[in-house]
matplotlib code that plots the C-alpha trace (Angstrom):
import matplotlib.pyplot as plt

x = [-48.4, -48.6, -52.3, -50.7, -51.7, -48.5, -47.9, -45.8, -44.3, -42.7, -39.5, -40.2, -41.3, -38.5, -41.2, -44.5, -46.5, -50.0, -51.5, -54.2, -57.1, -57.5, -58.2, -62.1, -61.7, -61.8, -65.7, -68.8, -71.8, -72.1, -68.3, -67.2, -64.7, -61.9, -59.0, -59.9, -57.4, -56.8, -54.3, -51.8, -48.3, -45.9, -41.7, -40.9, -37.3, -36.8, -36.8, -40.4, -43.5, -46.8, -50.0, -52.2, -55.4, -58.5, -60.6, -64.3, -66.6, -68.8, -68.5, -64.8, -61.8, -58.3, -55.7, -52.8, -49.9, -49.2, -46.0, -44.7, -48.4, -49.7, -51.7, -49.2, -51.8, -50.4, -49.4, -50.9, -48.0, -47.9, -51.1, -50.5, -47.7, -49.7, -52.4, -50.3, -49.0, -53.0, -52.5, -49.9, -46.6, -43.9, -42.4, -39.5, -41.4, -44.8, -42.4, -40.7, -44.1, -44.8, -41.7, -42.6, -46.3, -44.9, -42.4, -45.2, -47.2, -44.2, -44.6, -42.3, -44.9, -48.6, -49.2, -49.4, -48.7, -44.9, -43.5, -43.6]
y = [-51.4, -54.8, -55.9, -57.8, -55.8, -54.2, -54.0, -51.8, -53.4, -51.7, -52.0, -49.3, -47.0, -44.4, -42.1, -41.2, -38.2, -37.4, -33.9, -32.1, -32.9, -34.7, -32.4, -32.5, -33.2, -36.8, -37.9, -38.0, -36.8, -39.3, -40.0, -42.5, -42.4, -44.4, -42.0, -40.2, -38.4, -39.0, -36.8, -39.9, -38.9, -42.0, -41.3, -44.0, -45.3, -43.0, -39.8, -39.1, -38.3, -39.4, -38.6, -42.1, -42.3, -44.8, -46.6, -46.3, -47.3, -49.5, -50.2, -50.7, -49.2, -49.8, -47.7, -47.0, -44.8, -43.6, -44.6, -44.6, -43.9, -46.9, -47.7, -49.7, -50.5, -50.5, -53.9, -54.8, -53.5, -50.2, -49.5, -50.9, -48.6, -45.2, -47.0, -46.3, -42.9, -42.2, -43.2, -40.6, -42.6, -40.8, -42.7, -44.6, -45.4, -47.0, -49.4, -50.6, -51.1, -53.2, -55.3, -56.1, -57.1, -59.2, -61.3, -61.4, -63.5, -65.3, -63.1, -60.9, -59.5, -59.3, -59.4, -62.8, -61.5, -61.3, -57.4, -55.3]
z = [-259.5, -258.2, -256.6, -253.4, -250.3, -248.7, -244.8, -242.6, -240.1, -237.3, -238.4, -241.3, -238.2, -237.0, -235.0, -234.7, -233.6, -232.9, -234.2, -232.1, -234.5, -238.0, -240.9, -241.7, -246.2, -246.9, -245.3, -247.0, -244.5, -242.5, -241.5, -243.9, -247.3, -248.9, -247.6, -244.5, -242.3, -238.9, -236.2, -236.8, -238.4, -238.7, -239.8, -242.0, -242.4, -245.1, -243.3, -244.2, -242.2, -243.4, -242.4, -241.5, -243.1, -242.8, -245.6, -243.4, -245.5, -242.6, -239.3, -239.6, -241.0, -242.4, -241.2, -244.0, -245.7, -248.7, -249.7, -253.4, -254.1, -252.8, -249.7, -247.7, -244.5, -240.8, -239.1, -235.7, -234.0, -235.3, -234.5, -230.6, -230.6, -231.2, -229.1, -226.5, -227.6, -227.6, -223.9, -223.2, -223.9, -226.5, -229.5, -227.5, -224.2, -226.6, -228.5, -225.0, -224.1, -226.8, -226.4, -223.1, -223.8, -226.5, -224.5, -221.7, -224.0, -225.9, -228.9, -230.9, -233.1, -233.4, -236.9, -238.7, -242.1, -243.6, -243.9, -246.9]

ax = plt.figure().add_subplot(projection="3d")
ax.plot(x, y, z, "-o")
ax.set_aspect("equal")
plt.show()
């Protein structure tokens, strides 16, 4: 297991859905823990879908997968994409969306870091 951190870019992503709640295991008392599960499912280019899952252990979190058991942590544009499924977009229409706030700002991608 190699100690670089992984990223998935968008380009892994085939679908996403969004569940009606997050399961309650995974937090200590007061809301934190290394692996807890959100209502975010994303279908990877291998057919699978996996359940996103934050490391909260302040003020912030990390959102990643578990892929080959390692965490492989979402890009910037994944997370903008199920941002605006949140907002009531599906799958198709959120990544179109994406695209064009991308070109609006001369961009093809939010994330600075190279893919996994």
């Amino acid at each position: 297991m190699s100690n670089a951190i992984k990223h998935l870019p968008l380009s892994a992503v085939v679908g996403a859905s969004i569940d009606a709640t997050a399961p309650a295991y995974g937090r200590d008392a007061s809301g934190y823990g290394r692996k807890v599960p959100t209502r975010y499912r994303v279908t990877l280019d291998d057919g699978r879908a996996r359940r996103v899952y934050v490391s909260a252990l302040g003020n912030g979190g990390s959102a990643y997968v578990v892929r080959g058991g390692e965490n492989v942590y979402i890009a910037g544009d994944v997370e903008r994409v199920i941002e605006l499924m949140r907002d009531g977009a599906d799958y198709a229409t959120a990544r179109d969306a994406l695209a064009r706030e991308l070109a609006a700002h001369g961009l093809t991608s939010y994330d600075a870091h190279g893919e996994a």
